[in-house]
One Martini backbone bead per residue (centre of mass of N, CA, C, O) as a GRO file, in nm:
protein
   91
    1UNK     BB    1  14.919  10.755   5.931
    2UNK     BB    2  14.759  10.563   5.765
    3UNK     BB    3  14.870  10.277   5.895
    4UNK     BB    4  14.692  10.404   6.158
    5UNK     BB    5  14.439  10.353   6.049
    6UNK     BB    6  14.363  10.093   5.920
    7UNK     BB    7  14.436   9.942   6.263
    8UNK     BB    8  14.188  10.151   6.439
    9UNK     BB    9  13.951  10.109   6.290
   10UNK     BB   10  13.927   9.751   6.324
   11UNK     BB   11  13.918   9.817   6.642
   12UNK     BB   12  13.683   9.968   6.660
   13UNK     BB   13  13.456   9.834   6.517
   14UNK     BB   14  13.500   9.559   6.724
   15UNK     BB   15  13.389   9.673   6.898
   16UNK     BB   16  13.137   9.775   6.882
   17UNK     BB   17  13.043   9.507   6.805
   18UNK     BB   18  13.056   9.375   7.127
   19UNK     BB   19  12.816   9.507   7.211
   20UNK     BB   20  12.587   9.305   7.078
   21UNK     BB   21  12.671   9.018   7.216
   22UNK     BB   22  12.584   8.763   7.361
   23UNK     BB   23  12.651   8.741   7.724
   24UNK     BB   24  12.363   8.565   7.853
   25UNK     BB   25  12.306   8.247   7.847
   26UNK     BB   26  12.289   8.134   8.160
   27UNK     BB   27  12.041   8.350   8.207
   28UNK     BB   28  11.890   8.294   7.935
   29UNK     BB   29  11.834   7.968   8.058
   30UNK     BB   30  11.727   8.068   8.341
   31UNK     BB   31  11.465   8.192   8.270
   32UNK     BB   32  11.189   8.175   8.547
   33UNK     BB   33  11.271   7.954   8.736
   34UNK     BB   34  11.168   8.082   8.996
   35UNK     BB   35  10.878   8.092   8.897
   36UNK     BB   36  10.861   7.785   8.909
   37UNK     BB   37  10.917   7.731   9.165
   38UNK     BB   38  10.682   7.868   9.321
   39UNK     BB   39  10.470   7.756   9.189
   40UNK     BB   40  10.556   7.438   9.256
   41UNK     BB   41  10.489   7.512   9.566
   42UNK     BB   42  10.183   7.637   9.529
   43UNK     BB   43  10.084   7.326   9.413
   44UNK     BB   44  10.177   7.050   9.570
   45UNK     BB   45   9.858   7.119   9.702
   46UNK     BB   46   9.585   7.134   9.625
   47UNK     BB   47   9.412   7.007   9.861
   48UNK     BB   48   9.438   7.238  10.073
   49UNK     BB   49   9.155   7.388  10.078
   50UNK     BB   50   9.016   7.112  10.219
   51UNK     BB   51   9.181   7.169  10.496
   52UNK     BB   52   9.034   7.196  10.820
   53UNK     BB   53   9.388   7.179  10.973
   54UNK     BB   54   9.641   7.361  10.846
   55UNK     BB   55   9.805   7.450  11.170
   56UNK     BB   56   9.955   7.235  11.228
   57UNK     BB   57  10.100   7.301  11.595
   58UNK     BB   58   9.932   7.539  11.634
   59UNK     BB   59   9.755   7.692  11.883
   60UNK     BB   60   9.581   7.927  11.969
   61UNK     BB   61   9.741   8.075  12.166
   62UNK     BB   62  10.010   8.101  12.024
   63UNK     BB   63   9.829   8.252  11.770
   64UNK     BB   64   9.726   8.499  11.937
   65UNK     BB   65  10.011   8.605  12.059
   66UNK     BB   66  10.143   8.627  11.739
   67UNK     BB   67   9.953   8.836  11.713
   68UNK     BB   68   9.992   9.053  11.920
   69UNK     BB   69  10.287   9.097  11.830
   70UNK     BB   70  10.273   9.206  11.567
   71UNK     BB   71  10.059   9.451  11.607
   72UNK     BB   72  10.249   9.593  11.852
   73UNK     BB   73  10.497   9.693  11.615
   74UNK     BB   74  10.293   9.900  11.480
   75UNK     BB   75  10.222  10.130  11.731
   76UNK     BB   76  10.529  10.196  11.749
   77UNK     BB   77  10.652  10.475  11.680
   78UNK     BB   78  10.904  10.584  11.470
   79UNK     BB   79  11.212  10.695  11.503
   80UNK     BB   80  11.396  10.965  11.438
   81UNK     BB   81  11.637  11.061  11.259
   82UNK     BB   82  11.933  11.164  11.261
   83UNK     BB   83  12.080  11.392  11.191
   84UNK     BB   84  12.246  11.587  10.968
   85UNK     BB   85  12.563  11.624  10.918
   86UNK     BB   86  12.805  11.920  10.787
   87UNK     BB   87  13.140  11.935  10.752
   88UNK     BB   88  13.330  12.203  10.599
   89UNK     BB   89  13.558  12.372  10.807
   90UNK     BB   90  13.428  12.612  10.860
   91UNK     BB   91  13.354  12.925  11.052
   0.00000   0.00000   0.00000
């Protein structure tokens, strides 16, 4: 009995210490990169703020269209969602 506590001691210490160990090193190597990668989407044109014609590609007739059917997205109140049914089996 003594032999087998001697042997499950340094292995369940062990164990306990794995806990400690840092297993996410490529995760906490790239940590905050996507918030980089956004910054660096949002500043690739500083002079951005000063283009008189920001939507080329788009005509206004289009752009009121795509507005409008936005807006009446919200208007048609969501359908309720189906009862929930549990069948217990009892009768």
């Amino acid at each position: 009995m003594n032999t087998s506590k001697r042997f499950i001691a340094p292995l369940l210490l062990a164990g306990l210490l794995a806990g400690c160990a840092n297993t996410t090193p490529r995760w906490d190597a790239q940590f905050g990169a996507s918030t980089r990668a956004n910054l660096a989407a949002q500043v690739l044109d500083p002079a951005a703020s000063r283009n008189p014609n920001p939507a080329v590609g788009v005509d206004g007739r289009a752009a009121k269209g795509a507005h409008d059917r936005y807006q009446r997205s919200f208007a048609q109140p969501e359908s309720a969602p189906p009862p929930l049914i549990i069948n217990t089996g009892a009768r």
